[in-house]
BAROBA-545016 format. One record per atom (N, C-alpha, C): residue number from 0; residue in three letters; atom name; y, x, z. Coordinates in nm, 3 decimals. Atoms other than C-alpha are relative to their C-alpha. Example, Ala and Ser with C-alpha at 12.3 -4.5 7.8 and 13.67 -1.06 7.14 Angstrom:
> 0  Ala  N  -0.119  0.089  0.000
> 0  Ala  CA  -0.450  1.230  0.780
> 0  Ala  C  0.120  0.090  0.000
> 1  Ser  N  -0.119  -0.082  -0.006
> 1  Ser  CA  -0.106  1.367  0.714
> 1  Ser  C  0.109  -0.077  0.073
//
This chain:
> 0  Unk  N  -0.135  0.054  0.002
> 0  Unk  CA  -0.646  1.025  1.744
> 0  Unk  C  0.086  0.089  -0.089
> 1  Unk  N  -0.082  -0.107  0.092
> 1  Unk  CA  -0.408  1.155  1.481
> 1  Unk  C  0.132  -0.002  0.047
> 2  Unk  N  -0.099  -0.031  -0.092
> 2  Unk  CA  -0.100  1.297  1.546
> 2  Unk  C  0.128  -0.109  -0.016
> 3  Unk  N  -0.106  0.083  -0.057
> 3  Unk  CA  0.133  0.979  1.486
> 3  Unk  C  -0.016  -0.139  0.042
> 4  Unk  N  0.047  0.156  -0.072
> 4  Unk  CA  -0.076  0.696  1.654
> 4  Unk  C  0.070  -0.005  0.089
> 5  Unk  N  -0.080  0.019  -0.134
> 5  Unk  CA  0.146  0.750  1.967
> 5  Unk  C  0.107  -0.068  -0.060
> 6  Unk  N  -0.106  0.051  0.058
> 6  Unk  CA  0.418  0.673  1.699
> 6  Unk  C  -0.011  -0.198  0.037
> 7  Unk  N  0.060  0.145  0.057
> 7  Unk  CA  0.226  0.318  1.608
> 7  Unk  C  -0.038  -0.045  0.110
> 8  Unk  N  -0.008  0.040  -0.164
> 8  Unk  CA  0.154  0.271  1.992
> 8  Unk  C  0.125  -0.085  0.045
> 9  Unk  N  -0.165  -0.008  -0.068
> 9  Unk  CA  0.499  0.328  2.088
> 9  Unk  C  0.066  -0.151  -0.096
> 10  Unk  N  -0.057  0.115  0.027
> 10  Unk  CA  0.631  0.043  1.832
> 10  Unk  C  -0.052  -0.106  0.001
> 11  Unk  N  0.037  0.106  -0.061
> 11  Unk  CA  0.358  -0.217  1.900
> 11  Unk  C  0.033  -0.021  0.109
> 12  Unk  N  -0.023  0.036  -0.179
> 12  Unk  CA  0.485  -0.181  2.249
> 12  Unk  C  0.127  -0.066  0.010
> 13  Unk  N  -0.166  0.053  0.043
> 13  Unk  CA  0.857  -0.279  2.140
> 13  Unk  C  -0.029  -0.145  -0.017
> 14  Unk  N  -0.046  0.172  -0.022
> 14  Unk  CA  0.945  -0.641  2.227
> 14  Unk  C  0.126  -0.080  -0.107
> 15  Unk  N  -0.127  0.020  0.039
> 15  Unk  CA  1.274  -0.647  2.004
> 15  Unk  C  -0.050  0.022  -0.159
> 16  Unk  N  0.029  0.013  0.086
> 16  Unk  CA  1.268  -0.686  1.649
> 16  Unk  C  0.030  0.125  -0.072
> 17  Unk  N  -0.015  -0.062  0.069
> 17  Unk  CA  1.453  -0.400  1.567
> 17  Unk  C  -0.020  0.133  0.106
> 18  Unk  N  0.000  -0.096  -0.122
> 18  Unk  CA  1.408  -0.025  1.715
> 18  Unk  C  0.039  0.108  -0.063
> 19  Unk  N  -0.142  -0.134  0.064
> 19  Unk  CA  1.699  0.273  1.629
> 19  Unk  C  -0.089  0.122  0.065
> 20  Unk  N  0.080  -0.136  -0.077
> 20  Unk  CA  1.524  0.591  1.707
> 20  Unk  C  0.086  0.106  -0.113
> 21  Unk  N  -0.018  -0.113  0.098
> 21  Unk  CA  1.630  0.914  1.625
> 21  Unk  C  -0.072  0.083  -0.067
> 22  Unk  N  0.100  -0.085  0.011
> 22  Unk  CA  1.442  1.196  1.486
> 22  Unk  C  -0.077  0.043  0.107
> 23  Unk  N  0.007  -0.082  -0.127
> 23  Unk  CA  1.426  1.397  1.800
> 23  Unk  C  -0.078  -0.098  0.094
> 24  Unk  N  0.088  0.080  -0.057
> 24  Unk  CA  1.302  1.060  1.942
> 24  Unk  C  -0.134  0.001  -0.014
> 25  Unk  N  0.140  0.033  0.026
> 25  Unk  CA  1.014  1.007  1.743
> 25  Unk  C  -0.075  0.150  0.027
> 26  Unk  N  0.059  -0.116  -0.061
> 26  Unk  CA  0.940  1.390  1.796
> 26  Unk  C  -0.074  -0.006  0.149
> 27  Unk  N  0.035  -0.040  -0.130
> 27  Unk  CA  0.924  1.335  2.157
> 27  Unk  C  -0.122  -0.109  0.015
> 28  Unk  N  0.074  0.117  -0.040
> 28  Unk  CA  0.686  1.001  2.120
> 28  Unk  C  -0.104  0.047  -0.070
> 29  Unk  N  0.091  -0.060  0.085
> 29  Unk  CA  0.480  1.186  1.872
> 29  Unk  C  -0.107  0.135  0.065
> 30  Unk  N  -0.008  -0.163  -0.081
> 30  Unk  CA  0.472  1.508  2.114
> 30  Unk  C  -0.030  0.098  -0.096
> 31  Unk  N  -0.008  -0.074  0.111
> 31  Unk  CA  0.518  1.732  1.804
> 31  Unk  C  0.094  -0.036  -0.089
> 32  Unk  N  -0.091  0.029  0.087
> 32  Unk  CA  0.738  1.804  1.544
> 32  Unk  C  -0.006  -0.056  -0.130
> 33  Unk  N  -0.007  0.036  0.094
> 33  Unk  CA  0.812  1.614  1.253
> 33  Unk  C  0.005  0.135  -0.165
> 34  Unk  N  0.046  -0.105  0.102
> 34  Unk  CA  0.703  1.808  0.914
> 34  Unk  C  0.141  0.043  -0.081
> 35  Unk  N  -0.150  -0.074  -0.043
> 35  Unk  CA  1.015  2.057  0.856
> 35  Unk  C  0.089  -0.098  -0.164
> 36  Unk  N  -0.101  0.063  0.053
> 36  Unk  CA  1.088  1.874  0.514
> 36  Unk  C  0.026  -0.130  -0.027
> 37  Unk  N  -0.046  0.100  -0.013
> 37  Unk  CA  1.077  1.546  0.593
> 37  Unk  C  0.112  -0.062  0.044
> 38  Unk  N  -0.091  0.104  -0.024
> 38  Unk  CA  1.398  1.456  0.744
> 38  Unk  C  0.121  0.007  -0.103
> 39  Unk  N  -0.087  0.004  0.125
> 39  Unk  CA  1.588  1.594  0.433
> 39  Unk  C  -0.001  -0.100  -0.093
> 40  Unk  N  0.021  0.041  0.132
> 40  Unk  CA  1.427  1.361  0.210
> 40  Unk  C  -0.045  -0.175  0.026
> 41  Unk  N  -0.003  0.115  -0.019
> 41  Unk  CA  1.490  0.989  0.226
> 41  Unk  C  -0.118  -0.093  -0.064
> 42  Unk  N  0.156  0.047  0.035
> 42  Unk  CA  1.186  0.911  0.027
> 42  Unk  C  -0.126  0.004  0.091
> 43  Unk  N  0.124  -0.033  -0.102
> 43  Unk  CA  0.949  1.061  0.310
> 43  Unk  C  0.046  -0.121  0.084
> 44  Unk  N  -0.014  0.101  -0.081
> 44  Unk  CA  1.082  0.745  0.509
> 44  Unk  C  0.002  -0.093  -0.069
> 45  Unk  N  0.071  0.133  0.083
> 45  Unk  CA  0.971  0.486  0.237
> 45  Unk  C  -0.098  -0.094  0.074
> 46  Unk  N  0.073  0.123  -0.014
> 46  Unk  CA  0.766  0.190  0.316
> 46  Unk  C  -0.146  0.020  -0.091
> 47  Unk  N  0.134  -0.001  0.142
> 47  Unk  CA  0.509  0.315  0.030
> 47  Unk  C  -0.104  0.039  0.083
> 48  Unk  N  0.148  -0.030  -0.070
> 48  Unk  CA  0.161  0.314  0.223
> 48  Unk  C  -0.023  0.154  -0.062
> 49  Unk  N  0.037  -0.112  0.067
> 49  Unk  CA  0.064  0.572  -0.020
> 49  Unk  C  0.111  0.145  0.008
> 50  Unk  N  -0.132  -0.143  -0.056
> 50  Unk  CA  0.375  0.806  0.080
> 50  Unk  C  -0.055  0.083  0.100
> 51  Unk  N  0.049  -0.059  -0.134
> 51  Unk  CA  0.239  0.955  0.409
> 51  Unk  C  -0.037  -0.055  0.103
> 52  Unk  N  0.063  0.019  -0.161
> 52  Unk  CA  0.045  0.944  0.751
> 52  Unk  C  0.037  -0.076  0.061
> 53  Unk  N  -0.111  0.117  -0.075
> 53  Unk  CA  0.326  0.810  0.904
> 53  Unk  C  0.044  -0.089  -0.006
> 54  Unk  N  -0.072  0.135  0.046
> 54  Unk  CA  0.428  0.547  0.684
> 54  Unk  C  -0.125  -0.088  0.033
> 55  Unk  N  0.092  0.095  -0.072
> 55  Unk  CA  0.084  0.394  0.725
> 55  Unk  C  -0.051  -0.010  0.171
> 56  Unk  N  0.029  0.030  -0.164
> 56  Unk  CA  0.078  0.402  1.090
> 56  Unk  C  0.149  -0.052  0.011
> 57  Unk  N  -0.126  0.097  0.034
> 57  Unk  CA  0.448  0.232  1.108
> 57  Unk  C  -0.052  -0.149  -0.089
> 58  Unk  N  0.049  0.065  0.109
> 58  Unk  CA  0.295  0.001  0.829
> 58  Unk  C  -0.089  -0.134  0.108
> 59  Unk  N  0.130  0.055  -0.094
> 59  Unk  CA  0.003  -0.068  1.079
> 59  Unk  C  0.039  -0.076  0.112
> 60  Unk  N  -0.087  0.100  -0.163
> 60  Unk  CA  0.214  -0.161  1.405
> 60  Unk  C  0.062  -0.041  -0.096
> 61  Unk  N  -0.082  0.162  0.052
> 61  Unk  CA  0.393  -0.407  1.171
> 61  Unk  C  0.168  0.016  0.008
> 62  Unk  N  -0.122  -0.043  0.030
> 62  Unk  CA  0.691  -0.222  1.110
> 62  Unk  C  0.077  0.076  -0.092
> 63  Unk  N  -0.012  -0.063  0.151
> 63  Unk  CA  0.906  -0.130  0.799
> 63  Unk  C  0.126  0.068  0.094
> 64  Unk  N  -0.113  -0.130  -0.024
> 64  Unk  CA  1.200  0.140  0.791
> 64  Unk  C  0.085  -0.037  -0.090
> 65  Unk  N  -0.144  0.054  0.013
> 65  Unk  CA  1.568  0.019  0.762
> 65  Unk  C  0.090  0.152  -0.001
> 66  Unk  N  -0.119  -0.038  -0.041
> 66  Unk  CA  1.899  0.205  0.744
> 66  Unk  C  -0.030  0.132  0.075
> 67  Unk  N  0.047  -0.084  0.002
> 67  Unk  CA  1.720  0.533  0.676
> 67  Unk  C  0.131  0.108  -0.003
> 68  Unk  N  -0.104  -0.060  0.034
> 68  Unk  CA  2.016  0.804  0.744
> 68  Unk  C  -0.052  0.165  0.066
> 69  Unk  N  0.033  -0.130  -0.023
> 69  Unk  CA  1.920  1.187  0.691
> 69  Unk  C  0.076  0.076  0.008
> 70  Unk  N  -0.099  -0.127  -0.050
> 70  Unk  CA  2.214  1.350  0.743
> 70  Unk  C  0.054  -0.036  0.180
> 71  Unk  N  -0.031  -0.014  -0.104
> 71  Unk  CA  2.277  1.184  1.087
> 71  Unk  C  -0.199  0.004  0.077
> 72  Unk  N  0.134  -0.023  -0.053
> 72  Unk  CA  1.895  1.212  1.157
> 72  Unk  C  -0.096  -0.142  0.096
> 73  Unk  N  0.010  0.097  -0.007
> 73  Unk  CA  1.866  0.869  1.234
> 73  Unk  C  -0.108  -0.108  -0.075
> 74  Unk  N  0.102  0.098  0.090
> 74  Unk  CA  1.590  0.521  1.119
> 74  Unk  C  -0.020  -0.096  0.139
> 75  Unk  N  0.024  0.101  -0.047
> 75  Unk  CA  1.546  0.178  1.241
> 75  Unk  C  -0.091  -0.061  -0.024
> 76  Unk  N  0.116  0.108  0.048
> 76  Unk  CA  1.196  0.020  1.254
> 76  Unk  C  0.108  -0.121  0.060
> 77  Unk  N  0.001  0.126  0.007
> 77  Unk  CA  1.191  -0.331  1.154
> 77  Unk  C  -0.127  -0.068  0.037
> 78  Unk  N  0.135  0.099  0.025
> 78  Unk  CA  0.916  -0.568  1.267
> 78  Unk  C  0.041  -0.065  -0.134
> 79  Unk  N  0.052  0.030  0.142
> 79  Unk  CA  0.760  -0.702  0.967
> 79  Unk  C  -0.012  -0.142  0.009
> 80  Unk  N  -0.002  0.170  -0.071
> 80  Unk  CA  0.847  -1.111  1.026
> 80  Unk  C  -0.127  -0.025  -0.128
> 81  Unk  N  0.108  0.047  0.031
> 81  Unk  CA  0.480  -1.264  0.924
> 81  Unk  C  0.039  -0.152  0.005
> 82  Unk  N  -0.076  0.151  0.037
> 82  Unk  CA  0.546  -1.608  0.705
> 82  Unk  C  -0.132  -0.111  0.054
> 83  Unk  N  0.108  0.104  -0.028
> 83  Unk  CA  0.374  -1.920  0.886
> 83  Unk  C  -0.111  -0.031  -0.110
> 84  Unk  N  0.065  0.064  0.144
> 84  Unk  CA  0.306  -2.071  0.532
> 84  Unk  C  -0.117  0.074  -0.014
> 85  Unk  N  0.064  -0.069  0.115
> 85  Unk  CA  0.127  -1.837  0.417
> 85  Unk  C  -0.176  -0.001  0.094
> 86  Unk  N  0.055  -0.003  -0.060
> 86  Unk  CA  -0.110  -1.858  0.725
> 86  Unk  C  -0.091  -0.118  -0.015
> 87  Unk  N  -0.003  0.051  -0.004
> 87  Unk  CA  -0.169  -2.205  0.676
> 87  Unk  C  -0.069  -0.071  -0.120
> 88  Unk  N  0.082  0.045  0.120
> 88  Unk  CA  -0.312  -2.213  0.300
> 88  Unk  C  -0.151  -0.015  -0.006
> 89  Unk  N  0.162  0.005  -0.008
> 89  Unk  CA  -0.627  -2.350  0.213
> 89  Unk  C  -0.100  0.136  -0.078
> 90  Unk  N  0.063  -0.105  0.037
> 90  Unk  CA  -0.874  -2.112  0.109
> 90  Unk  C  -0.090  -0.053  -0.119
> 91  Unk  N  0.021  0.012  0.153
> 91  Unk  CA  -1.009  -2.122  -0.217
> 91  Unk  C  -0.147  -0.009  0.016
> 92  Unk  N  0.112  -0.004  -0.005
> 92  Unk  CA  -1.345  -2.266  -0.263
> 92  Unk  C  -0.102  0.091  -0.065
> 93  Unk  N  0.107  -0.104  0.061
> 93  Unk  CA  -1.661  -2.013  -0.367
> 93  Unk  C  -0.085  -0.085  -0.078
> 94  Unk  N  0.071  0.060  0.031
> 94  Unk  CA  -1.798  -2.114  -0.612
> 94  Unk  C  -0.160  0.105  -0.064
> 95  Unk  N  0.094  -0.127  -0.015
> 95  Unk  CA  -2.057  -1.792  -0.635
> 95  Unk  C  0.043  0.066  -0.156
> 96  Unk  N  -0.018  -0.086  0.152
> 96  Unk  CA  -1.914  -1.652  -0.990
> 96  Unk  C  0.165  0.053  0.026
> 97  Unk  N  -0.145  -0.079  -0.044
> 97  Unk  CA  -1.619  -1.432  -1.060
> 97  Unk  C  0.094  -0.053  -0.049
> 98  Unk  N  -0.073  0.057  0.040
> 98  Unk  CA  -1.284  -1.509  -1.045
> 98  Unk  C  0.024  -0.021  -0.193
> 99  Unk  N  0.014  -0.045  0.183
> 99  Unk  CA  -1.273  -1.405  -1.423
> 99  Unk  C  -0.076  -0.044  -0.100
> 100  Unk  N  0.152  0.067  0.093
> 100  Unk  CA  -1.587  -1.556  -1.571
> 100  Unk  C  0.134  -0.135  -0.080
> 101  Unk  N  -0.066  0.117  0.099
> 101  Unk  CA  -1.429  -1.750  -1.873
> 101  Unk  C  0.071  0.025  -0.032
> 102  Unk  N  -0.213  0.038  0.036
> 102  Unk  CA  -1.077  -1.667  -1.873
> 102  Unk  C  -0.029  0.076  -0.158
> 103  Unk  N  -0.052  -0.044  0.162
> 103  Unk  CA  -1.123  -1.474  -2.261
> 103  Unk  C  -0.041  -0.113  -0.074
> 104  Unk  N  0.041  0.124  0.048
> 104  Unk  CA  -1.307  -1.839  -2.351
> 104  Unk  C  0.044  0.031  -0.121
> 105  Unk  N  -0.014  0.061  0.072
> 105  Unk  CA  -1.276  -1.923  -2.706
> 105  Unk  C  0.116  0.090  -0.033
> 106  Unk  N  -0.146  -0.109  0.000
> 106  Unk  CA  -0.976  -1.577  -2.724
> 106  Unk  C  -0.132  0.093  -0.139
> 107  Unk  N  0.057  -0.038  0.100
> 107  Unk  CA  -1.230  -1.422  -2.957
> 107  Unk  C  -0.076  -0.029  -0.110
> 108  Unk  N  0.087  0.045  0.110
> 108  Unk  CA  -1.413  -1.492  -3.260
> 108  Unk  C  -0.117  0.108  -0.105
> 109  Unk  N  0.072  -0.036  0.086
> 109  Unk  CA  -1.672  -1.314  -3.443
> 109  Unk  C  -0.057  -0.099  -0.155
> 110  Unk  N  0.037  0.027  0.138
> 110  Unk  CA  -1.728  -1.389  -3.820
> 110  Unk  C  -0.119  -0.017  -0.056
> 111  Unk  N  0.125  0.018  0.027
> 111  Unk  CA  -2.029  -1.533  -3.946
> 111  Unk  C  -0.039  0.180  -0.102
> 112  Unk  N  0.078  -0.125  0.135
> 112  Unk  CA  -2.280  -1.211  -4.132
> 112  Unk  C  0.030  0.137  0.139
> 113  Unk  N  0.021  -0.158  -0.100
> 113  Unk  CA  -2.163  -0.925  -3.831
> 113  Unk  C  -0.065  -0.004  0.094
> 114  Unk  N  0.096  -0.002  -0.092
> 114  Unk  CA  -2.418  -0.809  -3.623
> 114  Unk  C  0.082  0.101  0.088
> 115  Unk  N  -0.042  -0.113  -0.121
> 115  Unk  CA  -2.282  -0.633  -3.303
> 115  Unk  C  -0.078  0.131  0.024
> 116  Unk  N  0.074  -0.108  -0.026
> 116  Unk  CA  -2.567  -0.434  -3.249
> 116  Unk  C  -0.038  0.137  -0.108
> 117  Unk  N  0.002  -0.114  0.114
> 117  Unk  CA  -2.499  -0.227  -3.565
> 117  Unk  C  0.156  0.099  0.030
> 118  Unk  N  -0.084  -0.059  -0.057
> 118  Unk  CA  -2.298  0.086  -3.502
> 118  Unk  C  0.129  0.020  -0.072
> 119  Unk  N  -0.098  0.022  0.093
> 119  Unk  CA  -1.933  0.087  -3.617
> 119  Unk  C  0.052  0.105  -0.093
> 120  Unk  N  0.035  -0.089  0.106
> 120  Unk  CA  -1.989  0.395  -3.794
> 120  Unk  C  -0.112  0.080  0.006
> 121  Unk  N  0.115  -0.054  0.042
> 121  Unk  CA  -2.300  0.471  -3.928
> 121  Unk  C  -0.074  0.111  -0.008
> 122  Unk  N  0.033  -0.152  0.039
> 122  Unk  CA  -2.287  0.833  -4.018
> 122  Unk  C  0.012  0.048  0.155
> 123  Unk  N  -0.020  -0.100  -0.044
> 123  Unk  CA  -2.204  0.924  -3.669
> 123  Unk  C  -0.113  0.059  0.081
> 124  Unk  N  0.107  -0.041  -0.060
> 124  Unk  CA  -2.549  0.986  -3.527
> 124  Unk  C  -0.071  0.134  -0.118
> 125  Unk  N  0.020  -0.112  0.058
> 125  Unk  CA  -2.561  1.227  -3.798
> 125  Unk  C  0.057  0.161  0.042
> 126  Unk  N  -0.029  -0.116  -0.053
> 126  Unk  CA  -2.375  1.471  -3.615
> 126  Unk  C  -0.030  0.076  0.064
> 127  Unk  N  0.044  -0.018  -0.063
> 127  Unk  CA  -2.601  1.509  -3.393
> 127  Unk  C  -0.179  0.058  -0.031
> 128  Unk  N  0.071  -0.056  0.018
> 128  Unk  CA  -2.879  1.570  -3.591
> 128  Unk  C  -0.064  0.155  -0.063
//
């Protein structure tokens, strides 16, 4: 268990869409302290998966970070409203090749007389000998 799954616990357990916590809160739900220069820096409370630990466990319980305020030490998860639509699309038939097969079609041309398999400079296997 890492140290802010209690975090990602604690807000799957939240019924309400939105949830005001303070620092000192999430300290105490975390049972440890928050890393000394994170609450200076309004970027460490980004949404960017790739930002930190914490953001992907927030991320994970299905909650983004609102009305981020580091001088009163303050942040509001947001549940993450999940769009019906999008649930609802058909799924794209397989047809066993890749999406990509084709798409440069007829985007290139080679010139009658060039052979590919000749090297595009000649001399340079001479460097080597």
């Amino acid at each position: 268990m890492g140290k802010y799954d209690r975090l990602g616990d604690f807000l799957k357990s939240q019924r309400t869409k939105e949830v005001p916590m303070t620092f000192a809160d999430i300290e105490r739900v975390i049972g440890g302290k928050l890393p000394p220069n994170s609450p200076q820096y309004p970027a460490w409370w980004s949404n960017n998966p790739t930002n930190n630990v914490m953001t992907k466990v927030w991320l994970a319980a299905g909650f983004r970070t609102e009305q981020v305020d580091t001088k009163a030490r303050k942040v509001v998860f947001r549940r993450i409203e999940q769009k019906t639509s999008d649930m609802t699309l058909p799924r794209a038939k397989k047809s066993g090749r890749h999406p990509l097969f084709g798409a440069l079609k007829g985007l290139m041309r080679i010139p009658p007389g060039v052979d590919l398999t000749d090297p595009a400079d000649p001399d340079w296997g001479k460097v080597y000998e």
